[in-house]
C-alpha positions in Angstrom: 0.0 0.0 0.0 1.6 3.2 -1.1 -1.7 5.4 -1.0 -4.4 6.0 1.2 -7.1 8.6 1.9 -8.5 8.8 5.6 -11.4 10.7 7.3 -10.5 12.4 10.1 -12.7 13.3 13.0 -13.7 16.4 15.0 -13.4 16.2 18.6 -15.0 17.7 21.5 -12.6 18.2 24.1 -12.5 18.8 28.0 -16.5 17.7 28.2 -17.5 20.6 30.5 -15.9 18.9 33.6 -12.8 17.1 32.4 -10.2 20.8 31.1 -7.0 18.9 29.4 -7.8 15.5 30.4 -11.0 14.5 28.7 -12.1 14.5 25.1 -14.7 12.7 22.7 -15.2 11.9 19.3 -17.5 12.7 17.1 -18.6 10.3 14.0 -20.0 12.3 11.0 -17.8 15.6 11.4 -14.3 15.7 9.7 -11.8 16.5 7.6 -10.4 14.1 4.7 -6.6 13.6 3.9 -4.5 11.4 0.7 -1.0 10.4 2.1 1.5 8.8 0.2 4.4 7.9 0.0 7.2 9.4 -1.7 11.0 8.8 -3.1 12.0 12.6 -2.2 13.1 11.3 1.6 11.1 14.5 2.9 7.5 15.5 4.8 5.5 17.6 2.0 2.2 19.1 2.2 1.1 19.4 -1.9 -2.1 20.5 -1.2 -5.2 22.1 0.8 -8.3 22.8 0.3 -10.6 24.0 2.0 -8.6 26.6 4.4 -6.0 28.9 4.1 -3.2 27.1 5.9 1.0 26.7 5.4 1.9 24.1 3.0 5.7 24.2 4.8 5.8 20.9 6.6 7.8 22.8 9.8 4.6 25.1 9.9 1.7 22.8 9.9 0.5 20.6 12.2 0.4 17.5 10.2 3.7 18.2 8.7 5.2 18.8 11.9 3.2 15.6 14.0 4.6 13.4 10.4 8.6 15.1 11.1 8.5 13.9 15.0 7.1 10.5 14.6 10.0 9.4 11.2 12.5 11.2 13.5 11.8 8.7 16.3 11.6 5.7 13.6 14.6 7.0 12.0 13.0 7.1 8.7 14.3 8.3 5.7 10.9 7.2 3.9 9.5 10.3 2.5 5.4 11.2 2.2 3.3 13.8 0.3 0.2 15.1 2.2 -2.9 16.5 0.7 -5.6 18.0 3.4 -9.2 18.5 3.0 -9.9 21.0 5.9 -14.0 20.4 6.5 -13.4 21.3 10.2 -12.9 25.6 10.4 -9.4 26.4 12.4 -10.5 28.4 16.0 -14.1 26.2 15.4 -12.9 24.4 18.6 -13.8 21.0 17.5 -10.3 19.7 16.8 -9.3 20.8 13.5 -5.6 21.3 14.3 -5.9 17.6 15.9 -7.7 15.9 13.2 -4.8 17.2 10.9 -2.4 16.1 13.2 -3.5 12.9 14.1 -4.5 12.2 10.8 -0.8 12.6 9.7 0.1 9.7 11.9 -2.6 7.7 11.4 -1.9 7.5 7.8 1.9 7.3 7.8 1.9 4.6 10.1 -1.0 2.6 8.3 1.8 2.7 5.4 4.9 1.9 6.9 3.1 -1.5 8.4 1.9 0.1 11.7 5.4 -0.3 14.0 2.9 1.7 16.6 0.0 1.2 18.2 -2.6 4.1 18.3 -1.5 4.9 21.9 2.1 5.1 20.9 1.3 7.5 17.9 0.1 10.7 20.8 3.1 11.5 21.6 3.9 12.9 17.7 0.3 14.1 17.6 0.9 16.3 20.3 3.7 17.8 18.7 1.2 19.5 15.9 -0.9 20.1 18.8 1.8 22.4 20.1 2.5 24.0 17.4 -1.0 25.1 16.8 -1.9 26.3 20.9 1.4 26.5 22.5 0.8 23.6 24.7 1.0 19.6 24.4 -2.4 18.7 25.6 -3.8 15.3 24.4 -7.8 15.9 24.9 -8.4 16.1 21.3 -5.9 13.8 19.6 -6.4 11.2 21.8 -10.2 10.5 20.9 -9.2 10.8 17.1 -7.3 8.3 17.4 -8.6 6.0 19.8 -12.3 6.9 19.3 -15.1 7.2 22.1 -14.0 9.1 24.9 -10.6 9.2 25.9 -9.5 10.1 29.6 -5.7 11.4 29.8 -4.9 10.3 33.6 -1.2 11.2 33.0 1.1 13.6 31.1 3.8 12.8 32.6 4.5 9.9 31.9 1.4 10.2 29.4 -1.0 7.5 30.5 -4.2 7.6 28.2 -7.4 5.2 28.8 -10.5 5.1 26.3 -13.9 5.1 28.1 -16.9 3.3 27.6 -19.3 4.9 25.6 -22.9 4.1 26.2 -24.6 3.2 22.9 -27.9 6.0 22.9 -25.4 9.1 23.2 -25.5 12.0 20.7 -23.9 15.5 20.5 -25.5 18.5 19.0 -22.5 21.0 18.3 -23.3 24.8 17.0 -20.4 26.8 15.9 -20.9 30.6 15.8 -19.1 31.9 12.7 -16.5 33.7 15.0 -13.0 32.8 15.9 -11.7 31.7 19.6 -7.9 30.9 19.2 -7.0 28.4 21.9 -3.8 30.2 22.8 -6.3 33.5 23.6 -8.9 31.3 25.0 -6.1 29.9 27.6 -5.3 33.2 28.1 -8.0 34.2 30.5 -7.4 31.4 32.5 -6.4 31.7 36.2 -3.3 29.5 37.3 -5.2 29.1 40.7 -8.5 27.8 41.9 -10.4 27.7 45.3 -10.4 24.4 46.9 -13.7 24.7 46.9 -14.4 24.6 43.7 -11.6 22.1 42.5 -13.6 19.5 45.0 -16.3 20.2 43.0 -15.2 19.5 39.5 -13.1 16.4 40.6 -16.7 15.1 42.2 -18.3 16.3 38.7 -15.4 14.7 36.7 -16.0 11.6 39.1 -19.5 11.1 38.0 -19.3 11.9 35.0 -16.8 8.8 33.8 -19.0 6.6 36.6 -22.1 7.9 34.4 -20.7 6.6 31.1 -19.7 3.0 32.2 -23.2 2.7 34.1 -24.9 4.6 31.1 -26.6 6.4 33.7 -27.8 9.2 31.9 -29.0 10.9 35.1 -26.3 10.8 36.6 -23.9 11.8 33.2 -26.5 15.1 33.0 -25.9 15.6 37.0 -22.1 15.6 36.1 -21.7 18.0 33.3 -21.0 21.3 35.2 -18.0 23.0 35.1 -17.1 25.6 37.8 -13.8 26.8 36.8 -13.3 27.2 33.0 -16.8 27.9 31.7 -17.5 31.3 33.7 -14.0 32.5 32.3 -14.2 31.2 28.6 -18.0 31.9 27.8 -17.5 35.5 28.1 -15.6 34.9 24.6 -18.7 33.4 22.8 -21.7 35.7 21.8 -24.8 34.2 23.2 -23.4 31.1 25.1 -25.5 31.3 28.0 -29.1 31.9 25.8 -27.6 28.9 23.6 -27.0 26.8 26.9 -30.0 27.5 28.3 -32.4 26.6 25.0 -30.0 23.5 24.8 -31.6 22.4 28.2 -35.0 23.5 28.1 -34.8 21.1 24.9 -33.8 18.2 27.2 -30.7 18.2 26.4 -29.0 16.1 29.7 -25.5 19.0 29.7 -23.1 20.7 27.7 -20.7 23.8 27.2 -18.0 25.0 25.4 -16.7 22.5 23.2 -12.4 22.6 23.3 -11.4 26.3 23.8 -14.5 27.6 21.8 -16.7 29.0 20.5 -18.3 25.8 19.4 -21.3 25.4 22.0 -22.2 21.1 22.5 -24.7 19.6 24.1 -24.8 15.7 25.1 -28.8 14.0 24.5 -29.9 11.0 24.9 -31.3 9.7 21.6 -30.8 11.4 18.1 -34.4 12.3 17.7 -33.9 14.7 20.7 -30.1 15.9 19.8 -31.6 16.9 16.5 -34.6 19.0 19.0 -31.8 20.5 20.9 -29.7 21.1 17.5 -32.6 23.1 16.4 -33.0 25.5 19.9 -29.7 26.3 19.6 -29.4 27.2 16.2 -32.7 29.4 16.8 -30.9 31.5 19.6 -27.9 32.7 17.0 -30.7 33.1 14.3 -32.3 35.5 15.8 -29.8 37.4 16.8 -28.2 37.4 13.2 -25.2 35.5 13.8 -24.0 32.9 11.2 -23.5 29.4 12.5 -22.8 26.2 11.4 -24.7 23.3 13.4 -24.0 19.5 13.5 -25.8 16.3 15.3 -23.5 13.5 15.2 -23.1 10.2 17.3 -20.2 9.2 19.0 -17.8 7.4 16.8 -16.3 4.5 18.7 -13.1 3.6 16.7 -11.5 7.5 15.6 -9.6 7.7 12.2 -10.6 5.2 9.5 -9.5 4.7 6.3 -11.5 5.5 3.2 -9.9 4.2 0.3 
């Protein structure tokens, strides 16, 4: 196999209570990519579409995620990349990761997979960094493991994949502005009260005792966050109107998907994450805002190959 083309998925990450350390994956959201491979001995990006994005490999996510994980193989193998951005940079549903761990995804599939997807983080990160300024795994990690993926450790990086109960959909609305994660970290404080730390560790808690119980109760009990949300959501027109319509919809929680400004909401069923879809999307209609809106189920198995 010297071709492939892959889908890559959009992510949610932190999940209201889990900031850096949880992330999901969404199954019908995503951008496309063609690797292959090359006799030039070199990482190059021929082509986007889509977005205005670098084509130097040392500049892009996927080219520089591809660079760290042939350095560790000690490659010489070289690879052409074409991207097929679907997923808006500063949307906050993983775009920079789905490019990332796409790269990976796709080189290793052709070089006979020497890693597993747990070993392939570490490069993903990389393009991660590159693109926020931090090597956070809550979005790559789900793109490439599917479901939703718990970081319990960065150092040493321990990952685990949760179980994801079967009935689970997310509606996601994405205001046509732009958050950039390394302003969205920003306005974060470097401090929290104890009191409130206790309870988004009880909220975090529940929430992953929630998904293996499929308790949706107790999931929609769990999805508050007391420390990020009141910062970030000052950055997104709307979020508490948008929040607000998603629950009087029945939607069982949500908030800010990754750093923003995309808005999710977790349902039970996707008859009523399509009702929730549609109160949410009424709030920035009315207001005049473009949006973009999506209903998707959780995709249990990440990146897949195409063709």
């Amino acid at each position: 196999m010297n071709e492939l083309r892959i889908f890559c998925p959009a992510t949610i990450a932190n999940v209201t209570c889990g900031f850096d350390v949880l992330g999901l994956c969404l199954d019908n959201v995503g951008d496309e990519m063609v690797i292959r491979k090359t006799d030039k001995g070199e990482v190059s990006i021929t082509r986007i579409e889509g977005q205005d994005l670098p084509l130097e490999a040392e500049k892009n996510v996927a080219g520089v995620s591809a660079m760290a994980m042939l350095k560790a193989l000690g490659s010489k193998q070289g690879f052409e990349i074409e991207i097929y951005k679907k997923i808006k940079p500063g949307s906050g549903i993983g775009s920079s990761a789905a490019s990332a761990a796409g790269a990976v995804f796709g080189i290793n599939k052709l070089l006979g997979e020497p890693f597993t997807a747990k070993e392939l983080l570490p490069f993903a990160m990389e393009g991660e960094k590159l693109a926020s300024g931090a090597l956070h795994a809550d979005n790559v990690a789900p793109a490439l493991l599917g479901g939703f993926s718990l970081v319990r450790s960065y150092e040493p990086l321990d990952v685990i994949k949760l179980h994801t109960p079967g009935a689970l959909f997310a509606a996601v609305i994405h205001p046509q502005i732009e958050v950039k994660t390394a302003d969205a970290r920003s306005v974060l404080k470097h401090s929290v009260p104890l009191k409130k730390a206790i309870q988004q560790w009880g909220n975090m808690g529940g929430l992953v005792s929630g998904l293996y119980t499929e308790d949706y109760e107790l999931i929609a009990r769990s999805l508050h966050d007391v420390i990020i949300e009141p910062l970030r959501s000052l950055l997104i027109p709307k979020f508490d109107d948008v929040k607000r319509a998603a629950l009087e919809a029945g939607a069982l929680g949500g908030g800010i998907s990754g750093s923003g400004p995309s808005i999710f909401a977790l349902c039970k069923g996707q008859a009523n994450a399509a009702e929730v879809a549609e109160s949410m999307a009424g709030i920035y209609a009315d207001a005049g805002i473009d949006f973009d809106v999506h209903v998707s189920g959780i995709n249990p198995v990440g990146m897949r190959i195409i063709s």
